[in-house]
N, C-alpha and C positions, 0 to 999 in steps of 0.2 A: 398545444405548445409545440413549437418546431423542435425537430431531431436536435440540434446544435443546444439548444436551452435546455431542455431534458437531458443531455448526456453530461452538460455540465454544471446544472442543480445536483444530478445525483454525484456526480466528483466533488463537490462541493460540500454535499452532507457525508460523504465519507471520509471525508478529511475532517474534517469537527467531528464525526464520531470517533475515527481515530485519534486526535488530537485527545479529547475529552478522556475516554476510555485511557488511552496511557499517563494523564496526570492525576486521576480521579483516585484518591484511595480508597480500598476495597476491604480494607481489617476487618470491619462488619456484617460482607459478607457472607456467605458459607462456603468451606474452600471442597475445587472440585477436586478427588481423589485422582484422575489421571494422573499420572506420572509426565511432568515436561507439557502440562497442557498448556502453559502460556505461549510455551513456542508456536504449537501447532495456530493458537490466536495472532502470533505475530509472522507468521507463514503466511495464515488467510487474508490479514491484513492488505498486507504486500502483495501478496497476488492479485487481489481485487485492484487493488488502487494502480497497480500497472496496467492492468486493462483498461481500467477508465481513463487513466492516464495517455494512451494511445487511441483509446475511443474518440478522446477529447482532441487530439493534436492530428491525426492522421489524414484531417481536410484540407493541413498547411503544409504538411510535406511529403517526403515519398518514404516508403512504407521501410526501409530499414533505420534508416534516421529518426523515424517515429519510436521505433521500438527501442534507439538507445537512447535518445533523448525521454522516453517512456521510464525507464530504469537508473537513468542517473538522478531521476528528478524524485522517484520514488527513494532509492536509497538514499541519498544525501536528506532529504524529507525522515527518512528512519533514524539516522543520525542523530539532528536536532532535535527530534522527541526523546530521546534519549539523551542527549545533554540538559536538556531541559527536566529532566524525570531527576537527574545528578543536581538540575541549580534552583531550581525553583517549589520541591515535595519533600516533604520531613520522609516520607512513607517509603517513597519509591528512587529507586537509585541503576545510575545506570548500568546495563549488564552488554560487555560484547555479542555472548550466544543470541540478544536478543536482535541486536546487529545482522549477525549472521544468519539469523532463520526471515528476519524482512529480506536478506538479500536476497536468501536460498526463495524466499515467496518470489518474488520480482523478477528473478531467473528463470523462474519455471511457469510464468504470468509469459513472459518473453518468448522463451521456448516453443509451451503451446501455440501463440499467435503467430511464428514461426510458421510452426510445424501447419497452421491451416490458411497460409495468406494466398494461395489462391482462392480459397472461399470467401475470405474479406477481402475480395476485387470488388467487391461492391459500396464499401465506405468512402473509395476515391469521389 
């Protein structure tokens, strides 16, 4: 399977995983004792999906445009699942913090890629 098809299958099942995972109700679960663990879920979230987000896009353009174009598309994507969790789930409703910790993912997804793009001279 080419680089391009593989980078964007797996963007592809994390977005339906993410998608799935924030409409899906979990009552029946067993809940995990961490204190604020969903954030730390909706941190990982966003952090992944911004790298793949930039995995995905950074063949079409130059390398800081990638990264906000990378981040706008995630957070606004974090939004709408969260409007969505408020219009469409008896269960699930939607919470700013949760907003705020995809962002704080998405930022520091950002950052890192950032902070090593001259090691990603290689994805041009």
């Amino acid at each position: 399977m080419p680089r391009k098809k593989l980078l964007f299958s797996i963007l592809l099942f994390w977005v339906i995983l993410i998608t799935i995972l924030s409409l899906v109700s979990f009552r029946k679960m067993p809940k995990i004792s961490v204190e604020n663990s969903d954030k730390y879920v909706h941190f990982t979230f966003y952090f992944v999906l911004t790298i793949l987000l930039f995995l995905n896009i950074i063949v079409k353009s130059n390398f800081y445009k990638t990264i906000f174009i990378s981040i706008l598309i995630a957070v606004f994507y974090g939004i709408i699942i969260e409007g969505m969790q408020e219009a469409f789930t008896s269960t699930r409703r939607a919470e700013w913090g949760d907003v705020v910790f995809n962002s704080l993912g998405s930022l520091t997804a950002a950052l890192l890629l950032y902070l090593n793009r001259k090691r990603l001279n290689f994805l041009k």
